[in-house]
MARGU-996581 format. One record per atom (N, C-alpha, C): residue number from 0; x, y, z; atom name. Coordinates in steps of 0.02 Angstrom, whole numbers, plus 50000, padded with zeros to 5 digits. Layout:
# residues N
R, NUM, X, Y, Z, CA
...
# end
This chain:
# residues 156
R, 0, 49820, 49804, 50625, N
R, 0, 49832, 49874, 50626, CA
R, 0, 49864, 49897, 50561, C
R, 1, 49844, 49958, 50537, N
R, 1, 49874, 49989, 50485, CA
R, 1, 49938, 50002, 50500, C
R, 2, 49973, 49986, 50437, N
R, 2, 50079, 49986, 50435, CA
R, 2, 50078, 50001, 50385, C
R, 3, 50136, 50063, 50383, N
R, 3, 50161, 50092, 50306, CA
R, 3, 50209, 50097, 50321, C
R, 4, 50257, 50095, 50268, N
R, 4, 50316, 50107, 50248, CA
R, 4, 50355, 50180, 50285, C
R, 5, 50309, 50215, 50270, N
R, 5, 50326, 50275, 50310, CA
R, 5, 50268, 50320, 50344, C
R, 6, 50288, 50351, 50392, N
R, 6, 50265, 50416, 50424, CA
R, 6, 50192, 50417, 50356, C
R, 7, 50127, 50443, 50401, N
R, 7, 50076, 50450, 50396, CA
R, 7, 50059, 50541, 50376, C
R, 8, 50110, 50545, 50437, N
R, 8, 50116, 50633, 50436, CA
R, 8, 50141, 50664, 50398, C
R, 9, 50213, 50635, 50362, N
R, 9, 50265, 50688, 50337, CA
R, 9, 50238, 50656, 50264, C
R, 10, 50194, 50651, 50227, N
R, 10, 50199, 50630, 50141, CA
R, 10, 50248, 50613, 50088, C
R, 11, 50291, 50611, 50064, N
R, 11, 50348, 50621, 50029, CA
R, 11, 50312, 50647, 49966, C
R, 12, 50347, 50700, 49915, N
R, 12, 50327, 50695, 49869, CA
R, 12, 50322, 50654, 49820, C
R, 13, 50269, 50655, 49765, N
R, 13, 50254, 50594, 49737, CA
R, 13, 50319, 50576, 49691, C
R, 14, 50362, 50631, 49687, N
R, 14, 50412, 50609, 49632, CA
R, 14, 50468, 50630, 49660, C
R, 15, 50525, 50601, 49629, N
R, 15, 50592, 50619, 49683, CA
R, 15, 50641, 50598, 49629, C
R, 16, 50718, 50658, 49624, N
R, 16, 50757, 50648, 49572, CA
R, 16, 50777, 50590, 49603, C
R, 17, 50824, 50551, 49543, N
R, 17, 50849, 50509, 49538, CA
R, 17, 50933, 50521, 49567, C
R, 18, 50943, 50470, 49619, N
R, 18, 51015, 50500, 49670, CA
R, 18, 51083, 50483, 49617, C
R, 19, 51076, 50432, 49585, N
R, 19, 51127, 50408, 49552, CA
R, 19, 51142, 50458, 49482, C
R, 20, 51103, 50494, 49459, N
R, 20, 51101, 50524, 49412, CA
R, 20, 51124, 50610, 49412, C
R, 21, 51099, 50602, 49488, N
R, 21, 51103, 50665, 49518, CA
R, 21, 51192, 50696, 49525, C
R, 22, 51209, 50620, 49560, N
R, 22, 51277, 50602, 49577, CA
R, 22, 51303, 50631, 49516, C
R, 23, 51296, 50597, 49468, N
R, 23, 51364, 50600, 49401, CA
R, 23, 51369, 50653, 49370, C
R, 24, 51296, 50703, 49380, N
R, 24, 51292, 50777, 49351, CA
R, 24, 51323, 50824, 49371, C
R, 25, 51330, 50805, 49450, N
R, 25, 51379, 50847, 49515, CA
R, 25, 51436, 50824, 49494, C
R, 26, 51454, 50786, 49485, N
R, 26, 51539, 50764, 49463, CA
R, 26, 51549, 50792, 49390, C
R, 27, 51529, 50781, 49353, N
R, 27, 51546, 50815, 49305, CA
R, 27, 51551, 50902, 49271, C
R, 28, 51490, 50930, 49318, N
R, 28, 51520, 50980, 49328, CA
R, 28, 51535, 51024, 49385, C
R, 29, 51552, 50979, 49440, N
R, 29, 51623, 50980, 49480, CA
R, 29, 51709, 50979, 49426, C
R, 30, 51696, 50934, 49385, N
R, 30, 51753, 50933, 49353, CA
R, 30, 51769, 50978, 49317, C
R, 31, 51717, 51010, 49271, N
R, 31, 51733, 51065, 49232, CA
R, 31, 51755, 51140, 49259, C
R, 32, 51724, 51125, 49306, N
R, 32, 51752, 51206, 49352, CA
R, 32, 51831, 51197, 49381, C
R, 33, 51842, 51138, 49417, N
R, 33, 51922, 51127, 49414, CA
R, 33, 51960, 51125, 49367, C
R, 34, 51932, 51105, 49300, N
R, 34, 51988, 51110, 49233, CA
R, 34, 51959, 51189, 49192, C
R, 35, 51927, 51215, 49206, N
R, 35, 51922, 51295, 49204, CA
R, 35, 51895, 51261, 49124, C
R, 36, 51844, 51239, 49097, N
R, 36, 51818, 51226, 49025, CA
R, 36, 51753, 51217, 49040, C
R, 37, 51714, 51287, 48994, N
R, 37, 51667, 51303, 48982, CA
R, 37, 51644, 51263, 48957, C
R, 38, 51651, 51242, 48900, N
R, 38, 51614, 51213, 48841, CA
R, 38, 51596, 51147, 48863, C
R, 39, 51616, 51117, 48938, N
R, 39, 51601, 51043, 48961, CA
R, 39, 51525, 51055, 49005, C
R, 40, 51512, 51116, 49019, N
R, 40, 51425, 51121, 49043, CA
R, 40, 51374, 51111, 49000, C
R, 41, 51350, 51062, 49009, N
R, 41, 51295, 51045, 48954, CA
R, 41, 51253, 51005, 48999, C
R, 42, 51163, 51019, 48989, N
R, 42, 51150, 51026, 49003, CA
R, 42, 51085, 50956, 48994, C
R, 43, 51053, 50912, 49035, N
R, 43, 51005, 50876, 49017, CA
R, 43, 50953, 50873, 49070, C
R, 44, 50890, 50859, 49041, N
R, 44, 50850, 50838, 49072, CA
R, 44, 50846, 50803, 49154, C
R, 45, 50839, 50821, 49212, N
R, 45, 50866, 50773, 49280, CA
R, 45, 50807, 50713, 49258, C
R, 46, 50800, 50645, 49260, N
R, 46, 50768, 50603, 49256, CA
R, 46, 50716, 50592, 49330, C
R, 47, 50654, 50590, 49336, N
R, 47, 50617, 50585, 49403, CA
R, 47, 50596, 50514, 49402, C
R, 48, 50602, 50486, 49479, N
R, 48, 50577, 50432, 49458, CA
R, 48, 50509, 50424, 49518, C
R, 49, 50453, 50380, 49496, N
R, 49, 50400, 50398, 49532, CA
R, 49, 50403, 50355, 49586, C
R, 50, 50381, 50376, 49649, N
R, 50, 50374, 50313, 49706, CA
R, 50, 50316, 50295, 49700, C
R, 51, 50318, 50221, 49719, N
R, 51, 50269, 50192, 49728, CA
R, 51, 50201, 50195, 49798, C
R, 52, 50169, 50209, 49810, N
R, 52, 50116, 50227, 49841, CA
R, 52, 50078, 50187, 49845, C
R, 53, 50090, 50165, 49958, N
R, 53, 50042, 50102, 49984, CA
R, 53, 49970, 50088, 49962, C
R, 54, 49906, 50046, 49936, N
R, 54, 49849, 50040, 49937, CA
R, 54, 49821, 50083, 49992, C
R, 55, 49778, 50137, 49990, N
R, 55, 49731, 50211, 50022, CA
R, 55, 49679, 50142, 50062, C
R, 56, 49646, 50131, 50100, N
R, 56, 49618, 50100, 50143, CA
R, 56, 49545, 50148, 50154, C
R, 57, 49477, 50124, 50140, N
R, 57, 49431, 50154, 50152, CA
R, 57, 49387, 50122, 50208, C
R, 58, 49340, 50170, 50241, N
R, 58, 49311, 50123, 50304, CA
R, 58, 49255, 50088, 50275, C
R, 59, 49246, 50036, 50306, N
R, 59, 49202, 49968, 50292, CA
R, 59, 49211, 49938, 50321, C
R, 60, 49162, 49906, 50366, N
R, 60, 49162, 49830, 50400, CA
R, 60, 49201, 49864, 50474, C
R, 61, 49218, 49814, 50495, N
R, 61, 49254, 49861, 50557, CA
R, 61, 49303, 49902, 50552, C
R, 62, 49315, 49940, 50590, N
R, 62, 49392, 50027, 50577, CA
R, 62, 49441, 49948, 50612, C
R, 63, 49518, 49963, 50594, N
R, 63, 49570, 49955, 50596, CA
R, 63, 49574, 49942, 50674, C
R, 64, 49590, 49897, 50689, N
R, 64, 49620, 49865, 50751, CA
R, 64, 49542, 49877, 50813, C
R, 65, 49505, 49869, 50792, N
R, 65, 49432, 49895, 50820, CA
R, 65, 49423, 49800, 50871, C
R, 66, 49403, 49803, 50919, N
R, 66, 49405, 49725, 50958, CA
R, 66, 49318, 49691, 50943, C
R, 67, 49329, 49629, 50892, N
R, 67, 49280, 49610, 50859, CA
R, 67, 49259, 49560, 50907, C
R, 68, 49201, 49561, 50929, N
R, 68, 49159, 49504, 50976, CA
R, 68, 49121, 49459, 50918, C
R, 69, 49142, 49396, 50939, N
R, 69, 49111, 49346, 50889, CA
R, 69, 49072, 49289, 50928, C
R, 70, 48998, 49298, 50908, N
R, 70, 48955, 49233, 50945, CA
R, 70, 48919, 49207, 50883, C
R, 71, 48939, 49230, 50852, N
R, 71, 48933, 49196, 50778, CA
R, 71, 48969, 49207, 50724, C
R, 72, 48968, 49157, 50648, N
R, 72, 49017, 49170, 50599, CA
R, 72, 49018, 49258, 50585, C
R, 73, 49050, 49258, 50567, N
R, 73, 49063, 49359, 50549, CA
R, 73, 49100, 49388, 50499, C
R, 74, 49053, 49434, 50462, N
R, 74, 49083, 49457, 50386, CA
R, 74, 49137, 49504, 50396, C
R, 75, 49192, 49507, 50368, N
R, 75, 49236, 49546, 50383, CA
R, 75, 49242, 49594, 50318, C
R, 76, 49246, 49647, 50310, N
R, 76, 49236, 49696, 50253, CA
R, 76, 49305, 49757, 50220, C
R, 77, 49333, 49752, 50185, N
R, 77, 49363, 49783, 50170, CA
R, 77, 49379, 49817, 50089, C
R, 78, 49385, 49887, 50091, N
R, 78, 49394, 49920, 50042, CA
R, 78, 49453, 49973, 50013, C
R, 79, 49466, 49962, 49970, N
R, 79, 49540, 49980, 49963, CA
R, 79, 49548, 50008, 49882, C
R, 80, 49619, 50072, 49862, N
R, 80, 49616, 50095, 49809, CA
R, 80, 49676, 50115, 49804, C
R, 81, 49718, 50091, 49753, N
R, 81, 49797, 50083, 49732, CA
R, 81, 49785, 50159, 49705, C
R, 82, 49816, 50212, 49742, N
R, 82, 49829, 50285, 49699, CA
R, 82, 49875, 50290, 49650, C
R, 83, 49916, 50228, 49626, N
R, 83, 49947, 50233, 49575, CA
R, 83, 49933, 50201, 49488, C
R, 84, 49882, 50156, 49506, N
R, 84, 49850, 50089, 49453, CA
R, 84, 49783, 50075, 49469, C
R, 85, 49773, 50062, 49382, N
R, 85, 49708, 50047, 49391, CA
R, 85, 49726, 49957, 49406, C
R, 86, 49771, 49922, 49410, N
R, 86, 49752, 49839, 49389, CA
R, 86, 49752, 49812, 49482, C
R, 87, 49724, 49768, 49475, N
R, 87, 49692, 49730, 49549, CA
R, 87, 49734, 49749, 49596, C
R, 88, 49704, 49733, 49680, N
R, 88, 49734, 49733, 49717, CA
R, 88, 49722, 49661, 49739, C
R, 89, 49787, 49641, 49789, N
R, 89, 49791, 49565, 49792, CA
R, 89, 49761, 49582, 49886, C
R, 90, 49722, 49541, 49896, N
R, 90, 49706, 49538, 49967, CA
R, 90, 49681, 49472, 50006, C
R, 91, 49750, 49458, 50048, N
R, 91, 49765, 49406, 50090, CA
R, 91, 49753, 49408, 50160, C
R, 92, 49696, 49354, 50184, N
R, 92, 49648, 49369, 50248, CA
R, 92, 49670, 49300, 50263, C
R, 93, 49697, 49280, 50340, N
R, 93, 49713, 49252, 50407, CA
R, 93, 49663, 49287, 50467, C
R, 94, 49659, 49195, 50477, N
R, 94, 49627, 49220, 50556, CA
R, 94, 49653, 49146, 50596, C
R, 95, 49677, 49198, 50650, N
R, 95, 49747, 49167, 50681, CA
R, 95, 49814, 49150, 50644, C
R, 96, 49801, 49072, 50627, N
R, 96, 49865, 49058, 50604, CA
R, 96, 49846, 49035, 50517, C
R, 97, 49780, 49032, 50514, N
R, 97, 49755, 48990, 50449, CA
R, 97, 49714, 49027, 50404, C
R, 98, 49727, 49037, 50312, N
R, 98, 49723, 49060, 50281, CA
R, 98, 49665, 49073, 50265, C
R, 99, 49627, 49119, 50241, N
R, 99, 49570, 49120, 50227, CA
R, 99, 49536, 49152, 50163, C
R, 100, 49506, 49145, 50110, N
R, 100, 49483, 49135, 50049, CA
R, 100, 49431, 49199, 50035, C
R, 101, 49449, 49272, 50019, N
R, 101, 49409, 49307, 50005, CA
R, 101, 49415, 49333, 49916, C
R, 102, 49375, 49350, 49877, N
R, 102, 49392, 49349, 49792, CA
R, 102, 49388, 49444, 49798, C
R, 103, 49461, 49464, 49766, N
R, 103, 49434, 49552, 49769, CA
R, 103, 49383, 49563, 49712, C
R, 104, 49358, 49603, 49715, N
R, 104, 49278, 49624, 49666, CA
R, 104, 49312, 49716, 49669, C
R, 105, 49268, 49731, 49609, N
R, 105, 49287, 49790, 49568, CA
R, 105, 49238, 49828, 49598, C
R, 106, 49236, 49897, 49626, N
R, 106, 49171, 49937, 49634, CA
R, 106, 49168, 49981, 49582, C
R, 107, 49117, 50001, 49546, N
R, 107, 49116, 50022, 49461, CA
R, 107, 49158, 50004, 49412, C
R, 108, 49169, 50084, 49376, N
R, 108, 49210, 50056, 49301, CA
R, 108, 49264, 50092, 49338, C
R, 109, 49345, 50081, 49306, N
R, 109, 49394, 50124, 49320, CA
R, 109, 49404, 50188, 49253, C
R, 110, 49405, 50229, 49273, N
R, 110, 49413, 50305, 49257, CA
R, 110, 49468, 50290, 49200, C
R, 111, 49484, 50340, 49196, N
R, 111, 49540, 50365, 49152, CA
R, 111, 49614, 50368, 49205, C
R, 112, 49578, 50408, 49259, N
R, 112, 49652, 50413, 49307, CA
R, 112, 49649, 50340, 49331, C
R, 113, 49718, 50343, 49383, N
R, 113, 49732, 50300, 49414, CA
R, 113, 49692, 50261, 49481, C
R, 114, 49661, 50217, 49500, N
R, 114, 49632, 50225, 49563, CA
R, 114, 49575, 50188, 49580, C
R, 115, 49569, 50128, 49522, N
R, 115, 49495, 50088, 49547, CA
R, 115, 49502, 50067, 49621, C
R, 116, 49438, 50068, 49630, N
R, 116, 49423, 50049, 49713, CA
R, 116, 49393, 49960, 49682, C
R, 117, 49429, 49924, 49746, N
R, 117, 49425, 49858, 49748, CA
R, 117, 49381, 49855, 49818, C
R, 118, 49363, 49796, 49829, N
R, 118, 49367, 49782, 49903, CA
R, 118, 49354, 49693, 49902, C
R, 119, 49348, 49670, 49965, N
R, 119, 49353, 49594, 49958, CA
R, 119, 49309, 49587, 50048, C
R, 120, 49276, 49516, 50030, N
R, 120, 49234, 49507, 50093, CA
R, 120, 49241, 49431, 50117, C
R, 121, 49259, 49430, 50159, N
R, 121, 49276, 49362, 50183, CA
R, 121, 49239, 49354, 50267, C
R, 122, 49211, 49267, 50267, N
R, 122, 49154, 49267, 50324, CA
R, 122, 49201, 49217, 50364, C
R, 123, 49217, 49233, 50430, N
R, 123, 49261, 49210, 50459, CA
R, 123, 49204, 49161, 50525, C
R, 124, 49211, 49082, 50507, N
R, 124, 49170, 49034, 50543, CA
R, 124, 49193, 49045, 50615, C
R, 125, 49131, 49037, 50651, N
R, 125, 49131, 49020, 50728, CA
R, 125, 49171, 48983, 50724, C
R, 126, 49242, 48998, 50792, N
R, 126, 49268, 48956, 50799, CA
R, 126, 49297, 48960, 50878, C
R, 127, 49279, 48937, 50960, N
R, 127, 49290, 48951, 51008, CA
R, 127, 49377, 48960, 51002, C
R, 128, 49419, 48936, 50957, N
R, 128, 49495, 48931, 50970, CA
R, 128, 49516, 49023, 50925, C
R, 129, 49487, 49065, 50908, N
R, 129, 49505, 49116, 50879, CA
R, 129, 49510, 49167, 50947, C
R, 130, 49473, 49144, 51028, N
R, 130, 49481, 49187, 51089, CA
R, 130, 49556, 49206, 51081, C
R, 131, 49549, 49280, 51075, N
R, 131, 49608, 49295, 51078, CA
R, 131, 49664, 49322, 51021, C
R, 132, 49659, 49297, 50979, N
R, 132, 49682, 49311, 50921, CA
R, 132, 49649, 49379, 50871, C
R, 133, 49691, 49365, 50806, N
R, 133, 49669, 49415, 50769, CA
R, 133, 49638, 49390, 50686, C
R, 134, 49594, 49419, 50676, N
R, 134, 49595, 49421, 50615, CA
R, 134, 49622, 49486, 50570, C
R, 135, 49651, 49454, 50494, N
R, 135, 49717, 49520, 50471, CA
R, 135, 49685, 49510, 50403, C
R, 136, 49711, 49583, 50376, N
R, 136, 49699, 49577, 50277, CA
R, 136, 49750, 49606, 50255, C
R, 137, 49795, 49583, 50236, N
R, 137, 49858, 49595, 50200, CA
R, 137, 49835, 49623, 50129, C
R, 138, 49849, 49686, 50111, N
R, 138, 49839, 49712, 50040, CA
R, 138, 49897, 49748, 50002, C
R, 139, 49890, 49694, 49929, N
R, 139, 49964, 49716, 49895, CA
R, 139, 49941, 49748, 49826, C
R, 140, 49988, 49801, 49817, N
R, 140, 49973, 49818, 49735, CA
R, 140, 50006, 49790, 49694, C
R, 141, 50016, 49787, 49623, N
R, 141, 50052, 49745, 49577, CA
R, 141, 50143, 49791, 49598, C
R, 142, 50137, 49836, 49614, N
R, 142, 50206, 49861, 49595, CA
R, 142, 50260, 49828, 49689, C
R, 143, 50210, 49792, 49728, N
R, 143, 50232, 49780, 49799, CA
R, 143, 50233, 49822, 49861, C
R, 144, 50182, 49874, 49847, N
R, 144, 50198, 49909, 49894, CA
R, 144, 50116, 49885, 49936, C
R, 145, 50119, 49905, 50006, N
R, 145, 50066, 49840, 50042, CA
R, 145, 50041, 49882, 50101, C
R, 146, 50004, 49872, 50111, N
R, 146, 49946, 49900, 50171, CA
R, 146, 49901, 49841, 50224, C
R, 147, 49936, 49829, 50297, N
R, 147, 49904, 49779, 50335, CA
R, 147, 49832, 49806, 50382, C
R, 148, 49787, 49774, 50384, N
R, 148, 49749, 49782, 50436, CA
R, 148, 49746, 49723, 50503, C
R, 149, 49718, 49736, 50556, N
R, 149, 49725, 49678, 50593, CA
R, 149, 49648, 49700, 50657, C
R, 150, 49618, 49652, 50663, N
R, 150, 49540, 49657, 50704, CA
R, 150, 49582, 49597, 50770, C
R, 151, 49558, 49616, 50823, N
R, 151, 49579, 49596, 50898, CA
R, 151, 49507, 49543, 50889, C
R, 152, 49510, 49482, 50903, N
R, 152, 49446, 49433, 50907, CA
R, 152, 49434, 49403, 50979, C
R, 153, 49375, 49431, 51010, N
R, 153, 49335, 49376, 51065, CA
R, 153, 49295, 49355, 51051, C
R, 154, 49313, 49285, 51076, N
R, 154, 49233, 49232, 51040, CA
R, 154, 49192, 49256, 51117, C
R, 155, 49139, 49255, 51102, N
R, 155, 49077, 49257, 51176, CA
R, 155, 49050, 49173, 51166, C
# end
């Protein structure tokens, strides 16, 4: 199943002052108004600092927590696009408890903006002991911020 960091609903904006900086500007001119001196307001730039923003998840292969019937090996498909970087996304596929080997691949060229689309395909072998379990794709961007999927598995 898809997991983020935060609320789906409420967005945060993409940029947000900096609290520590924020802090020392309020104190300082907190201070100048108690010592009644003008000439200590001066004035700089607030510094923004950018948040980082989970890998965007596109549909392919099965939707997100969708219950996958398996009576044979089965391609599992996923596509994905870091809204902050163009450089790889890392994507780590388990089924059940044991690791599984998919290579991410580039879909076109990357732009100028931020935002190549990756995706990665991994073929998950018949196996009667997966009744029950899940298969998952863990997706990370270089800066750590991460996006899970997870498929419900019955073998027939």
């Amino acid at each position: 199943m898809t997991t983020r960091s935060r609320s789906p609903w409420s967005r945060p904006a993409r940029f947000r002052y900096d609290r520590l900086a924020a802090g020392v500007i309020l104190a300082w001119h907190a201070g100048c108004i108690v010592l009644g001196q003008m000439a200590c307001f001066v004035t700089w730039e607030m510094p923004l600092v950018e948040e980082n923003e989970p890998p965007t998840i596109f549909p392919g292969g099965f939707a997100d927590g969708e219950l996958v019937e398996m009576s044979e090996d089965t391609t599992f498909f996923v596509r994905a696009q870091d809204p902050d970087s163009q450089e790889p996304l890392l994507f780590l596929w388990e089924a059940g408890n044991d690791a599984l080997f998919g290579e991410p691949s580039q879909i076109g060229e990357p732009g100028e903006e931020a935002g190549a689309l990756w995706y990665s395909v991994v073929v998950v072998a018949y196996d009667p002991d997966l009744d029950g379990d899940t298969v998952q794709c863990h997706i990370y961007d270089g800066d750590g911020a991460s996006v899970d999927l997870a498929w419900p598995v019955v073998v027939l």
